[in-house]
N, CA, C, O and CB atoms as a CASP TS submission, in Angstrom:
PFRMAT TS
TARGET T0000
AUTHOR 0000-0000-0000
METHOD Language model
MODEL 1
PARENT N/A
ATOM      1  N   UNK     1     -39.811 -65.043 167.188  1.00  0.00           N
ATOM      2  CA  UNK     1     -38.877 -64.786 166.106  1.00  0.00           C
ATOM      3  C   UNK     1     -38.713 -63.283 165.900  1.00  0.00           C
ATOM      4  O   UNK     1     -39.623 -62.455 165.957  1.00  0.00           O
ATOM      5  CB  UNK     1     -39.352 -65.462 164.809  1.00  0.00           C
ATOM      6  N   UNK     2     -37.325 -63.031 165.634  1.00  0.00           N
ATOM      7  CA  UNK     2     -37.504 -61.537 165.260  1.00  0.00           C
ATOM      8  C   UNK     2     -37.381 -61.051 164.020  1.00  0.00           C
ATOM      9  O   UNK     2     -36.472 -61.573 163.374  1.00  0.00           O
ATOM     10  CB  UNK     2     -36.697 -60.795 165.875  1.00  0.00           C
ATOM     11  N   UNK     3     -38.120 -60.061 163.374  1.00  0.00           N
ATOM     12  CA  UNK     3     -38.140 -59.642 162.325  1.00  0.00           C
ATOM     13  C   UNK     3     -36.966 -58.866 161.968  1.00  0.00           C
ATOM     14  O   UNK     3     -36.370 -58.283 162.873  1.00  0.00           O
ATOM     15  CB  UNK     3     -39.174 -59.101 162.219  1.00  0.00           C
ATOM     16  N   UNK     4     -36.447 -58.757 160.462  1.00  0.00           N
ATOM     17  CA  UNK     4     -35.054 -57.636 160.595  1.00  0.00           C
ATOM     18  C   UNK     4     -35.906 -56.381 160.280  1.00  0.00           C
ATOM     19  O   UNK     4     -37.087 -56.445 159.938  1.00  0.00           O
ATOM     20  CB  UNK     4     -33.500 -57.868 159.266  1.00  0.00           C
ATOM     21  N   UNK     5     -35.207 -55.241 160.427  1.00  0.00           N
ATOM     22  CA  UNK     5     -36.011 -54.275 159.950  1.00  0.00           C
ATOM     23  C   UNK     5     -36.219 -54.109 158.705  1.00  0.00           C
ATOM     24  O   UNK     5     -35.459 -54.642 157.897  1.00  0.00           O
ATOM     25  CB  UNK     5     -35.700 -53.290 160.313  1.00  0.00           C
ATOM     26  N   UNK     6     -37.253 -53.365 158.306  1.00  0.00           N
ATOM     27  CA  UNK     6     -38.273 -53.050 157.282  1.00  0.00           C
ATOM     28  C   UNK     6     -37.111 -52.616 155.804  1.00  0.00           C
ATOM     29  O   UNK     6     -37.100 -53.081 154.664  1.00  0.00           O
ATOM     30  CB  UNK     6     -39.468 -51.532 157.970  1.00  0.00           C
ATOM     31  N   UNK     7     -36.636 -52.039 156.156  1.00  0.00           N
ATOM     32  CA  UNK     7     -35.612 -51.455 155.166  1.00  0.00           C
ATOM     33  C   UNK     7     -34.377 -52.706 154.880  1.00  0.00           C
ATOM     34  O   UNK     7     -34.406 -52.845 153.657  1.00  0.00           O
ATOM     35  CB  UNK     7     -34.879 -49.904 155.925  1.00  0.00           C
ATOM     36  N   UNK     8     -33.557 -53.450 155.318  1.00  0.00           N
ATOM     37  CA  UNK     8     -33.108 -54.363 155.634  1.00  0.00           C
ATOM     38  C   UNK     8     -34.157 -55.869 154.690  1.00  0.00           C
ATOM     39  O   UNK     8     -33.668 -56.691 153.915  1.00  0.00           O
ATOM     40  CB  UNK     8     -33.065 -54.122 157.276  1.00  0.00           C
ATOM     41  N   UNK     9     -35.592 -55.776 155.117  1.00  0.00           N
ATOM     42  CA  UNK     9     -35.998 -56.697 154.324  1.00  0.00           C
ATOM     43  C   UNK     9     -36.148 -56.477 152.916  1.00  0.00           C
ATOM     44  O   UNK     9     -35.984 -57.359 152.073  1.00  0.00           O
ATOM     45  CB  UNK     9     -37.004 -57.075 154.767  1.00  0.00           C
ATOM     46  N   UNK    10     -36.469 -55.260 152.665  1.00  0.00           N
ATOM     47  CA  UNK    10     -37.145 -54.617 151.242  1.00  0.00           C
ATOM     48  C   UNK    10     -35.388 -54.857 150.614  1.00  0.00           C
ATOM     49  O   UNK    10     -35.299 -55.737 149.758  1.00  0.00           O
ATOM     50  CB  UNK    10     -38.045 -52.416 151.336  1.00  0.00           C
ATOM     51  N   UNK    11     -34.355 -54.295 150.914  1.00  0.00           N
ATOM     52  CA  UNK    11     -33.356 -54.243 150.098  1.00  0.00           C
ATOM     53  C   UNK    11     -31.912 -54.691 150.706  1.00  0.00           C
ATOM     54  O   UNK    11     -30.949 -53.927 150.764  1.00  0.00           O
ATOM     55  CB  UNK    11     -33.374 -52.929 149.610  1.00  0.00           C
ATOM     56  N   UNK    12     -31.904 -56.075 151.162  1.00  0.00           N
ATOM     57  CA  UNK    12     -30.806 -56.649 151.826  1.00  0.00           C
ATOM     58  C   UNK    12     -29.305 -56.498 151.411  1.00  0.00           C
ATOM     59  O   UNK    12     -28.331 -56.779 152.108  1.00  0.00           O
ATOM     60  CB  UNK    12     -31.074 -57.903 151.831  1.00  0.00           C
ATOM     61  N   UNK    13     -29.314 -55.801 149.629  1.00  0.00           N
ATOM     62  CA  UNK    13     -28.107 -55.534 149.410  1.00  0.00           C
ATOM     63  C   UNK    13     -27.627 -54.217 149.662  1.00  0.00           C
ATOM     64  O   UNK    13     -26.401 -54.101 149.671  1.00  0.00           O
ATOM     65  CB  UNK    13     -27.889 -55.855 148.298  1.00  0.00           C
ATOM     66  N   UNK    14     -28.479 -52.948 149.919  1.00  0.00           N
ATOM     67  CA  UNK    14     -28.234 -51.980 150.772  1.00  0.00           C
ATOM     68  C   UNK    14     -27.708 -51.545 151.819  1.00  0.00           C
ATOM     69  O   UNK    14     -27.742 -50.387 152.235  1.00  0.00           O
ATOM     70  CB  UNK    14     -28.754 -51.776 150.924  1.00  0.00           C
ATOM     71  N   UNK    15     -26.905 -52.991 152.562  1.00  0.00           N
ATOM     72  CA  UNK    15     -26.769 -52.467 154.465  1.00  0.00           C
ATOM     73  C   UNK    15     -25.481 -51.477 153.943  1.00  0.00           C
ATOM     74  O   UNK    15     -24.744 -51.599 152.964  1.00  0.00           O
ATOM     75  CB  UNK    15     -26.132 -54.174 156.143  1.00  0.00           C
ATOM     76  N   UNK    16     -25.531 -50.361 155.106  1.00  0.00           N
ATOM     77  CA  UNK    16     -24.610 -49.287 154.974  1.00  0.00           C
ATOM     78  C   UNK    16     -22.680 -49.696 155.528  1.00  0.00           C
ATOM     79  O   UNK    16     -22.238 -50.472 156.375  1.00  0.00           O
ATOM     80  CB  UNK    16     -25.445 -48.009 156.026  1.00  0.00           C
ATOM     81  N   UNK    17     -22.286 -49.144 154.971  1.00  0.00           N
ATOM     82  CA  UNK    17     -20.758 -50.108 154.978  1.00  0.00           C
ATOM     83  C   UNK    17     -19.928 -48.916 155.766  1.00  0.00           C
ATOM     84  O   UNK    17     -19.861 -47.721 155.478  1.00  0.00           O
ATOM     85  CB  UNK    17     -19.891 -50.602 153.027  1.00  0.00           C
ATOM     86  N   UNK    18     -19.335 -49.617 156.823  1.00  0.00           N
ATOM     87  CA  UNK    18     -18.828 -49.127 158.319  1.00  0.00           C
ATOM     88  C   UNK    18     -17.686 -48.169 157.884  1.00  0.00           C
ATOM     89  O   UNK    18     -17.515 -46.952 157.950  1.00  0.00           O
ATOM     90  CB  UNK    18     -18.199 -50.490 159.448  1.00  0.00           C
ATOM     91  N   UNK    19     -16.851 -49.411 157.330  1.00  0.00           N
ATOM     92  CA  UNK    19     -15.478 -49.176 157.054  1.00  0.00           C
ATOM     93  C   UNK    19     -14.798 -48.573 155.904  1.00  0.00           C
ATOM     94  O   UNK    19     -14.771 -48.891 154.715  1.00  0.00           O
ATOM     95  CB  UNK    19     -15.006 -50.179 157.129  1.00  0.00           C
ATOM     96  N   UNK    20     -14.086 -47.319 156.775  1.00  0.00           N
ATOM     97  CA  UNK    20     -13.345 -46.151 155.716  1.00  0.00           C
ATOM     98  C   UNK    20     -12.742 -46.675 154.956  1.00  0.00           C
ATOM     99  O   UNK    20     -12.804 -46.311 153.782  1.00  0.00           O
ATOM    100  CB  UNK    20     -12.411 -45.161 156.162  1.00  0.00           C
ATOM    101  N   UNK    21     -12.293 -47.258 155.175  1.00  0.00           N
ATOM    102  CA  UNK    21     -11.130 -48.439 153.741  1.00  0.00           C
ATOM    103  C   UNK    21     -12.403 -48.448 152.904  1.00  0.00           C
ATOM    104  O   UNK    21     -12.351 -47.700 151.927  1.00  0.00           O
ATOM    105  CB  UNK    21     -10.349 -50.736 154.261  1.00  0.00           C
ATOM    106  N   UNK    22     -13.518 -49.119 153.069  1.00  0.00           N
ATOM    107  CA  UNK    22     -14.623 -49.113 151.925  1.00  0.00           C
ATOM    108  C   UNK    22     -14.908 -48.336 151.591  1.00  0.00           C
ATOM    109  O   UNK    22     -15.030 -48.166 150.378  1.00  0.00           O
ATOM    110  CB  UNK    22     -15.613 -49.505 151.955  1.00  0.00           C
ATOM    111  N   UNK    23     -15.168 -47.450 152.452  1.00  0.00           N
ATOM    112  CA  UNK    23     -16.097 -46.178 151.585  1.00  0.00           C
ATOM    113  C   UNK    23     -15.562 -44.831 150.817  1.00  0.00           C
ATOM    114  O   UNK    23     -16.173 -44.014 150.129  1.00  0.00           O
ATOM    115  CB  UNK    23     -17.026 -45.498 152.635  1.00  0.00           C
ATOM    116  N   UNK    24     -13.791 -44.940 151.310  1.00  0.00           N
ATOM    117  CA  UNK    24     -13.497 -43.980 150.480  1.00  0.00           C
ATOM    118  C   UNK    24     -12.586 -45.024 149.677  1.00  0.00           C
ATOM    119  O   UNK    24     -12.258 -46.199 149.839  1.00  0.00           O
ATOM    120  CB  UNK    24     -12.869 -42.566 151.132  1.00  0.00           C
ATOM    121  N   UNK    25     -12.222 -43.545 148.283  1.00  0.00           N
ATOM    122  CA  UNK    25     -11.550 -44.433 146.624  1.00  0.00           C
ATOM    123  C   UNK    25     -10.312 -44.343 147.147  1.00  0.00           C
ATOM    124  O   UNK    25      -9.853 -43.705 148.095  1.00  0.00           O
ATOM    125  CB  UNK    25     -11.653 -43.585 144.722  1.00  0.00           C
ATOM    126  N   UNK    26      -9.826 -45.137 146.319  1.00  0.00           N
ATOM    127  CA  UNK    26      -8.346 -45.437 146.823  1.00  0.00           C
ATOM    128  C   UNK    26      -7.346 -44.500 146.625  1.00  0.00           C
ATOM    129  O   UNK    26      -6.291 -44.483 147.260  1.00  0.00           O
ATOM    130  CB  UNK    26      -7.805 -46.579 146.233  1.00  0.00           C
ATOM    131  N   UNK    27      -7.816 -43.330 145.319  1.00  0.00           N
ATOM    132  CA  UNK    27      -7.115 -42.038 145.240  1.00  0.00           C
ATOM    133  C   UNK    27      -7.427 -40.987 146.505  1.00  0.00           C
ATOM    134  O   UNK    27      -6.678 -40.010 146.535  1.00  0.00           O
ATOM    135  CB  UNK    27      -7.550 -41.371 143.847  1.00  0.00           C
ATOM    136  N   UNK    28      -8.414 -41.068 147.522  1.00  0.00           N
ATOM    137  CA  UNK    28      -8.737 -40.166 148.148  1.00  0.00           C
ATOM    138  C   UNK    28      -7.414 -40.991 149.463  1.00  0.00           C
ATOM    139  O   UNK    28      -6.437 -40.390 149.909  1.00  0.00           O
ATOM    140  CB  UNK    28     -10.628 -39.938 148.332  1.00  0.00           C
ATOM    141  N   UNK    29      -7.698 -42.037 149.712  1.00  0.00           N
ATOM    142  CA  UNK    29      -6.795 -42.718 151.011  1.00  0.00           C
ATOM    143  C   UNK    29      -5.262 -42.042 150.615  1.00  0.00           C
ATOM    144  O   UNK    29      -4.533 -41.384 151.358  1.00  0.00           O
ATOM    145  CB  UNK    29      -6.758 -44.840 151.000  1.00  0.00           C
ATOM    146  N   UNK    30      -5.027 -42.441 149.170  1.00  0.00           N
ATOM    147  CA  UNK    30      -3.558 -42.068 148.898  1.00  0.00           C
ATOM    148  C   UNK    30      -2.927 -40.401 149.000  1.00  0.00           C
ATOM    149  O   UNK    30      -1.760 -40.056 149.186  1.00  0.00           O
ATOM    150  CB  UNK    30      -3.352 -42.570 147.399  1.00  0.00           C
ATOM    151  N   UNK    31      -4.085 -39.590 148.817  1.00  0.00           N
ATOM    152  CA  UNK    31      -3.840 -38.342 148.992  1.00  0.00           C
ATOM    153  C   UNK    31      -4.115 -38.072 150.678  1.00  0.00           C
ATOM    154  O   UNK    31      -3.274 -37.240 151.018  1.00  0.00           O
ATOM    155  CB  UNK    31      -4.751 -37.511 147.940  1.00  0.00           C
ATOM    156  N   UNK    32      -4.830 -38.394 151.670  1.00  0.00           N
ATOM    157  CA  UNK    32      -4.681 -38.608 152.530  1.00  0.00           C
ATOM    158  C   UNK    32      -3.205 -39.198 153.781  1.00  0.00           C
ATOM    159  O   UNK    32      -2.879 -38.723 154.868  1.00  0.00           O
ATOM    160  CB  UNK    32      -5.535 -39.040 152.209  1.00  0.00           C
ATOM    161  N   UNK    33      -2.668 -40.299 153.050  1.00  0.00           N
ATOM    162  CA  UNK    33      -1.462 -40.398 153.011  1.00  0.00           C
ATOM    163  C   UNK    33      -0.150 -39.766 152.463  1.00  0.00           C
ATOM    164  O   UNK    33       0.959 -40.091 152.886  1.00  0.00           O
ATOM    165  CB  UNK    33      -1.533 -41.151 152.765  1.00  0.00           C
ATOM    166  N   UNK    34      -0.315 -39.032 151.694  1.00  0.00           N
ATOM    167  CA  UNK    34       0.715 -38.344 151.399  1.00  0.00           C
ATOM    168  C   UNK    34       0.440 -36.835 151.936  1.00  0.00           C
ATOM    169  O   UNK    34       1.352 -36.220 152.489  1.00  0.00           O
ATOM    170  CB  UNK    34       0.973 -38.495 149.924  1.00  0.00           C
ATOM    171  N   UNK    35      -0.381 -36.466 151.821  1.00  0.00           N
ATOM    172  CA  UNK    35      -0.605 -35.485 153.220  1.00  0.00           C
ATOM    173  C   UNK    35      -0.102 -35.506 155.219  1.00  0.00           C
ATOM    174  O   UNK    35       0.210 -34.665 156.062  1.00  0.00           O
ATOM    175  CB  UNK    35      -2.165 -35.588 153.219  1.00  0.00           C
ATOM    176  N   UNK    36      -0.232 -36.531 155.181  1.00  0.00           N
ATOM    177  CA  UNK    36      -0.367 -37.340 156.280  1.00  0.00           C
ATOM    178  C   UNK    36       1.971 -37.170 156.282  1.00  0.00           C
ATOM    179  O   UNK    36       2.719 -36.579 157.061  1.00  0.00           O
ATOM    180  CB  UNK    36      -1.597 -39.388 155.814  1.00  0.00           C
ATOM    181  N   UNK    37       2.271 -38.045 154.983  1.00  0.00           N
ATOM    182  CA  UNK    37       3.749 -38.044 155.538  1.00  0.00           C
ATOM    183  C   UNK    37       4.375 -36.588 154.905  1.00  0.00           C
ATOM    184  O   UNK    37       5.597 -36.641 154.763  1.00  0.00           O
ATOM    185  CB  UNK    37       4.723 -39.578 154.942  1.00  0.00           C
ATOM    186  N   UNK    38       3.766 -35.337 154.514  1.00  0.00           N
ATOM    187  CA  UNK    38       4.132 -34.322 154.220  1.00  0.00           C
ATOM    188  C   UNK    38       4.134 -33.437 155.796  1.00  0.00           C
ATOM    189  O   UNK    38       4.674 -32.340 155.934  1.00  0.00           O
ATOM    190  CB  UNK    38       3.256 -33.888 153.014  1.00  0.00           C
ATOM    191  N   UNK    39       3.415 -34.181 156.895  1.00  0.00           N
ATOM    192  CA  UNK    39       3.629 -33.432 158.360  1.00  0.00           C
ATOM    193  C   UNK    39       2.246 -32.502 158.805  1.00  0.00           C
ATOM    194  O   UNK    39       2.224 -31.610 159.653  1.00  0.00           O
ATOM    195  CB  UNK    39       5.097 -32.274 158.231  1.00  0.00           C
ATOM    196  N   UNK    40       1.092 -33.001 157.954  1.00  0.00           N
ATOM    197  CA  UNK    40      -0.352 -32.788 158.409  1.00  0.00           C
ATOM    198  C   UNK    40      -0.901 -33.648 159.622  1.00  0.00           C
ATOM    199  O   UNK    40      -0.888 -34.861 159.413  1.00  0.00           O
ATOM    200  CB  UNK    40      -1.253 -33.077 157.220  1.00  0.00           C
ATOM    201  N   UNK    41      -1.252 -33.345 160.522  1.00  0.00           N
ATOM    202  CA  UNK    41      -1.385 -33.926 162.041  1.00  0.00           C
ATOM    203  C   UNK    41      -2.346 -35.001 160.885  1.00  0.00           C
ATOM    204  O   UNK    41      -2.600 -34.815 159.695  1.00  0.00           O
ATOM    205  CB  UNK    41      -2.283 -32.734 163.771  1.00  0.00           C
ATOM    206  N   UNK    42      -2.702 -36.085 161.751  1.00  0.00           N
ATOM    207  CA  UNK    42      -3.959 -37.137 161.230  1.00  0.00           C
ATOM    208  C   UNK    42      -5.491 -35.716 162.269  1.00  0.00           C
ATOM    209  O   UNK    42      -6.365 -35.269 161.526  1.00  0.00           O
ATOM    210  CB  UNK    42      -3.640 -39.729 162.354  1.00  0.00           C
ATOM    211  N   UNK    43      -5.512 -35.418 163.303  1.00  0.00           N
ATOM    212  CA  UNK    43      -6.712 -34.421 164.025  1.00  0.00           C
ATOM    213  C   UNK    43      -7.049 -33.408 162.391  1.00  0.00           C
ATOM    214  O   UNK    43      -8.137 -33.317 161.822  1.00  0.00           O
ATOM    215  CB  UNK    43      -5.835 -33.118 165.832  1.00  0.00           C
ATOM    216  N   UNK    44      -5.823 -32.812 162.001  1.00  0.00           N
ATOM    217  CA  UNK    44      -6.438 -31.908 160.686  1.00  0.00           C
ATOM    218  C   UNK    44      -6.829 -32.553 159.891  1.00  0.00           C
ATOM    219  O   UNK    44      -7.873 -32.069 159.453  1.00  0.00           O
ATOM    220  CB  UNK    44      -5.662 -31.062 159.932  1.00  0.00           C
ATOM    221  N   UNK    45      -6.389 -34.025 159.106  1.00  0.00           N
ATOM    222  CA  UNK    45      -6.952 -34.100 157.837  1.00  0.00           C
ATOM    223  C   UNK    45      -8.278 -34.999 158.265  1.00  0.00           C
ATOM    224  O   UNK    45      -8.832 -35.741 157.454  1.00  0.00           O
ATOM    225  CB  UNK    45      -5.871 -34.778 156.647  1.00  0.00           C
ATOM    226  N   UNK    46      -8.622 -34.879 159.335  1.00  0.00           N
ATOM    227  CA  UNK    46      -9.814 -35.566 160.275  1.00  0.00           C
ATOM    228  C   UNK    46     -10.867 -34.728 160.214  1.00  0.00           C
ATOM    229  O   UNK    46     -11.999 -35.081 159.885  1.00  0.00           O
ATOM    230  CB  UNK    46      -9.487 -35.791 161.845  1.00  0.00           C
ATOM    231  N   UNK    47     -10.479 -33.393 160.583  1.00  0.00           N
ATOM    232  CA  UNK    47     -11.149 -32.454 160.301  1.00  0.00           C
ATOM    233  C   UNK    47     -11.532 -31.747 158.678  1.00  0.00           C
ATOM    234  O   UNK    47     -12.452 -30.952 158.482  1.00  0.00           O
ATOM    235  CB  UNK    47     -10.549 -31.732 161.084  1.00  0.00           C
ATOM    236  N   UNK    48     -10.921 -32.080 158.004  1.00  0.00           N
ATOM    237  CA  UNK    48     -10.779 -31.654 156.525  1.00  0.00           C
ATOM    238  C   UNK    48     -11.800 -32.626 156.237  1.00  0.00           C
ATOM    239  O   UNK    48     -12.975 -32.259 156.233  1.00  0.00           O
ATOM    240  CB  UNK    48      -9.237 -31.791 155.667  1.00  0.00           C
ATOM    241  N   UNK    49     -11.475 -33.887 155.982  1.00  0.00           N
ATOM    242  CA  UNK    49     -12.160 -34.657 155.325  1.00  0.00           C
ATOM    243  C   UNK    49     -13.439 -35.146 156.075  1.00  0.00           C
ATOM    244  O   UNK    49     -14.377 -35.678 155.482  1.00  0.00           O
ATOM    245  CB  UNK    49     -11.333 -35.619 154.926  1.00  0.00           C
ATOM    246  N   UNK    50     -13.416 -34.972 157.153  1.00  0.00           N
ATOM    247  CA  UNK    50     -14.977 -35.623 158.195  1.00  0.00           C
ATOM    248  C   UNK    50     -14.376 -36.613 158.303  1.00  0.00           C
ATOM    249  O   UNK    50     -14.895 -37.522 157.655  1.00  0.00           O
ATOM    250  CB  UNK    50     -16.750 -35.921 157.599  1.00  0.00           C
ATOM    251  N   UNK    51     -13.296 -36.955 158.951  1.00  0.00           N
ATOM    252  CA  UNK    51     -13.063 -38.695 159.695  1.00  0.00           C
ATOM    253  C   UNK    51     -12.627 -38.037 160.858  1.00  0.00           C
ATOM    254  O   UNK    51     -12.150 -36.922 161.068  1.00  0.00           O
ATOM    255  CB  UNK    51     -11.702 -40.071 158.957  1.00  0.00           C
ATOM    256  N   UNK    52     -13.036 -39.444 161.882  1.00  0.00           N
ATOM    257  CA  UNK    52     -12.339 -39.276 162.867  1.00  0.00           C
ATOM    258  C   UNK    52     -10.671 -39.733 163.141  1.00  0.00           C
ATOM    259  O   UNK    52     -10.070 -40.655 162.589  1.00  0.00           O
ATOM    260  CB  UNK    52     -13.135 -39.780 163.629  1.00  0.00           C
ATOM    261  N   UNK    53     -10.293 -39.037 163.889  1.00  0.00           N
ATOM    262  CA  UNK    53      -9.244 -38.598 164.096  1.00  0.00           C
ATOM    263  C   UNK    53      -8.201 -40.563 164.019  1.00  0.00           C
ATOM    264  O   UNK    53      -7.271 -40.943 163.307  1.00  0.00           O
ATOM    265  CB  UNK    53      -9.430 -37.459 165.725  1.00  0.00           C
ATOM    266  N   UNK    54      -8.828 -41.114 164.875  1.00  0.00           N
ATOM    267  CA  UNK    54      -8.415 -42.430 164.710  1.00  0.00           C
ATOM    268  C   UNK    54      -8.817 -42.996 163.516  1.00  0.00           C
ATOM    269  O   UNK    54      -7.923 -43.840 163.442  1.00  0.00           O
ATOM    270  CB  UNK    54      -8.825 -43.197 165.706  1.00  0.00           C
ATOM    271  N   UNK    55      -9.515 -43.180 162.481  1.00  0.00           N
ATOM    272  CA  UNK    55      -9.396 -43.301 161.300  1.00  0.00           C
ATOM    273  C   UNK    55      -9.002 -43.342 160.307  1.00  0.00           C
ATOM    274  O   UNK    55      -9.000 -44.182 159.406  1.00  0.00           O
ATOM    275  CB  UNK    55      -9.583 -43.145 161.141  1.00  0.00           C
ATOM    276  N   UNK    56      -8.473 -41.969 160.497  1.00  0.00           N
ATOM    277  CA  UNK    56      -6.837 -41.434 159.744  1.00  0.00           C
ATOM    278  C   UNK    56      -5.988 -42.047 160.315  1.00  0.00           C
ATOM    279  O   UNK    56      -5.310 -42.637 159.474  1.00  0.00           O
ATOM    280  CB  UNK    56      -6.275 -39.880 159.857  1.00  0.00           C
ATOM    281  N   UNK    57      -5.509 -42.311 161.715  1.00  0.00           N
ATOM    282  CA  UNK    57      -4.417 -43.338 161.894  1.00  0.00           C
ATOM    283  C   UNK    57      -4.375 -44.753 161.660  1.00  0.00           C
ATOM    284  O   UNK    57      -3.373 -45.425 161.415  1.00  0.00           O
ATOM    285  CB  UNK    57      -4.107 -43.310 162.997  1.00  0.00           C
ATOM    286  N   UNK    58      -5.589 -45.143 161.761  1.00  0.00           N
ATOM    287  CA  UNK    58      -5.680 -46.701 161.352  1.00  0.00           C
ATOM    288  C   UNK    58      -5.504 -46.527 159.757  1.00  0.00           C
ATOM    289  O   UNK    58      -4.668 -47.379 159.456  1.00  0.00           O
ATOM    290  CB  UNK    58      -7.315 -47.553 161.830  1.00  0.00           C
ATOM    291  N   UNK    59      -5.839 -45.927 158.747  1.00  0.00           N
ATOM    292  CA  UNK    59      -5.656 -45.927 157.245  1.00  0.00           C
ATOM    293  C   UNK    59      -3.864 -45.962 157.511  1.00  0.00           C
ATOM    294  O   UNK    59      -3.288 -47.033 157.698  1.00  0.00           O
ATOM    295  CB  UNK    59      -6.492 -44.311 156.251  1.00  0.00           C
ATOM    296  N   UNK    60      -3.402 -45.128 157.498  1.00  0.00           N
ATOM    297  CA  UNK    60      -1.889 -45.165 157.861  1.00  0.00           C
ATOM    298  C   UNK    60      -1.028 -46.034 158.700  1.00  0.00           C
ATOM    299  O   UNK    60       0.197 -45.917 158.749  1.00  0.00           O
ATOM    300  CB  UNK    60      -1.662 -44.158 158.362  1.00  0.00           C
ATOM    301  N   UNK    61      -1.894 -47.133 159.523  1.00  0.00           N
ATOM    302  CA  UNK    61      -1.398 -48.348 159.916  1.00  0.00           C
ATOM    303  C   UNK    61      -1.699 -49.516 158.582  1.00  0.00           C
ATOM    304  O   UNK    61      -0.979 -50.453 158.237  1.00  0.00           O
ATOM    305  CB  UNK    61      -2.164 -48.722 161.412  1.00  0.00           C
ATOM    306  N   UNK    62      -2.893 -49.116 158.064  1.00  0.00           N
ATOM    307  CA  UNK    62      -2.711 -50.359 157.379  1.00  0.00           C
ATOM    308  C   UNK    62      -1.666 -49.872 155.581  1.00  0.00           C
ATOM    309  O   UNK    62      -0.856 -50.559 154.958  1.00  0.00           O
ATOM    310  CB  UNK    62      -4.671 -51.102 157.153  1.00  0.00           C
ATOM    311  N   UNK    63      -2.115 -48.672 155.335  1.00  0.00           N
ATOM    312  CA  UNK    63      -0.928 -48.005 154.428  1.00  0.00           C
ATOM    313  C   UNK    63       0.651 -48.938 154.799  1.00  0.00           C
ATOM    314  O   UNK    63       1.352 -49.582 154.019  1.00  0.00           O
ATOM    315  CB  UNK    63      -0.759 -46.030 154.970  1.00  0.00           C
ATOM    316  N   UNK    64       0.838 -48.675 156.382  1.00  0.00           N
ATOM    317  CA  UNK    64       2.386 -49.013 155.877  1.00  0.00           C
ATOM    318  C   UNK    64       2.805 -50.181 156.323  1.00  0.00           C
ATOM    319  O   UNK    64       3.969 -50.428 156.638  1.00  0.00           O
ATOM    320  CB  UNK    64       3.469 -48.049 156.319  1.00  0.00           C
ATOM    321  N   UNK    65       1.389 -51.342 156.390  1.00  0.00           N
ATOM    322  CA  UNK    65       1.628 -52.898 156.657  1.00  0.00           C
ATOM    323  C   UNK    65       1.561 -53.137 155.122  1.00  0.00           C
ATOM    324  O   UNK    65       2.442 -53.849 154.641  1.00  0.00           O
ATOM    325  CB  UNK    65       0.372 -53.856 157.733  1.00  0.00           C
ATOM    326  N   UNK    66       0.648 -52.639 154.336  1.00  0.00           N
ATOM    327  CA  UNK    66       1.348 -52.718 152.694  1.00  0.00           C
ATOM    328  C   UNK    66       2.223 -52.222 151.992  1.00  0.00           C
ATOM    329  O   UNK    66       2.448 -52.402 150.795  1.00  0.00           O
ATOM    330  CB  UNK    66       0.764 -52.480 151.899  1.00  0.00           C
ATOM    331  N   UNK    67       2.907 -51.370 152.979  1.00  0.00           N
ATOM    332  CA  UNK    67       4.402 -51.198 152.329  1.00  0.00           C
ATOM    333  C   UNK    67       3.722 -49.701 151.106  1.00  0.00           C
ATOM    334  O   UNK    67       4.527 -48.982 150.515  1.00  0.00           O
ATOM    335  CB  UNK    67       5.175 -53.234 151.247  1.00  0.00           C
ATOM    336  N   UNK    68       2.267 -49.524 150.969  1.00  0.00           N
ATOM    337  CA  UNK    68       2.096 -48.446 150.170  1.00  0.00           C
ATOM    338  C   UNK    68       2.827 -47.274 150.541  1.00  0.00           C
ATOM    339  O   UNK    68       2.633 -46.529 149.581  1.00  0.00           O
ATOM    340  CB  UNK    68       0.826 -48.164 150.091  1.00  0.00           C
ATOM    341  N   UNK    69       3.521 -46.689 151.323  1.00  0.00           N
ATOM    342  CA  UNK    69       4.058 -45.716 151.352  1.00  0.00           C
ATOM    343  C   UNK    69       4.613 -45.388 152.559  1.00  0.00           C
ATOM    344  O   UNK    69       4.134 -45.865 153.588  1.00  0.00           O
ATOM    345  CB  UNK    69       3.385 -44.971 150.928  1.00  0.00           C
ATOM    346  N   UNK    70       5.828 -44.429 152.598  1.00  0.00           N
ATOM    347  CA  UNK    70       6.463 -44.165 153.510  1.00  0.00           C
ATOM    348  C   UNK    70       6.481 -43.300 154.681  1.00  0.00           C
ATOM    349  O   UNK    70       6.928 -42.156 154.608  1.00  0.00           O
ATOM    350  CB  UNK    70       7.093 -44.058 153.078  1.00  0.00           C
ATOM    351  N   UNK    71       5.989 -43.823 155.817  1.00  0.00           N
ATOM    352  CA  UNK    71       5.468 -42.822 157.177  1.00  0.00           C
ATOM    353  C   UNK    71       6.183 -42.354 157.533  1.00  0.00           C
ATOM    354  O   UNK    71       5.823 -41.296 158.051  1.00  0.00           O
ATOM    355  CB  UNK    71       4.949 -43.182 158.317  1.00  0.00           C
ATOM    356  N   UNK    72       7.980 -42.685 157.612  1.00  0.00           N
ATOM    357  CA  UNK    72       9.231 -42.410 158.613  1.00  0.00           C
ATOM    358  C   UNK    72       9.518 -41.009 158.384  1.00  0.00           C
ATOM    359  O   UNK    72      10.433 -40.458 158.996  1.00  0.00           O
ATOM    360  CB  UNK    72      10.640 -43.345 158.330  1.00  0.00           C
TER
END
């Protein structure tokens, strides 16, 4: 049998959460996006904020499958 790890057993509601949609507030994504359609590469605000570069484009794929705002 395998054990989970030590940290994992002590506090199972702790596991660390992957996804940028989670971990940043929804005012930080939106300023991100409007940066983003003001003509800031997604590589700079990648670099600004510590995401990777595809990160910033996937936030802005799912931004404009909700219609939150305008990429064109």
């Amino acid at each position: 049998m395998v054990t989970p790890p030590a940290w994992r057993a002590l506090r199972p509601d702790r596991r660390p959460e992957r996804r940028v949609s989670k971990r940043l507030q929804q005012q930080m994504i939106e300023r991100l996006m409007a940066e983003y359609v003001a003509g800031t590469t997604a590589a700079e605000l990648g670099r600004r904020h510590g995401l990777a570069k595809s990160s910033v484009l996937s936030l802005v794929r799912q931004a404009a499958k909700a219609g939150t705002t305008s990429t064109a």
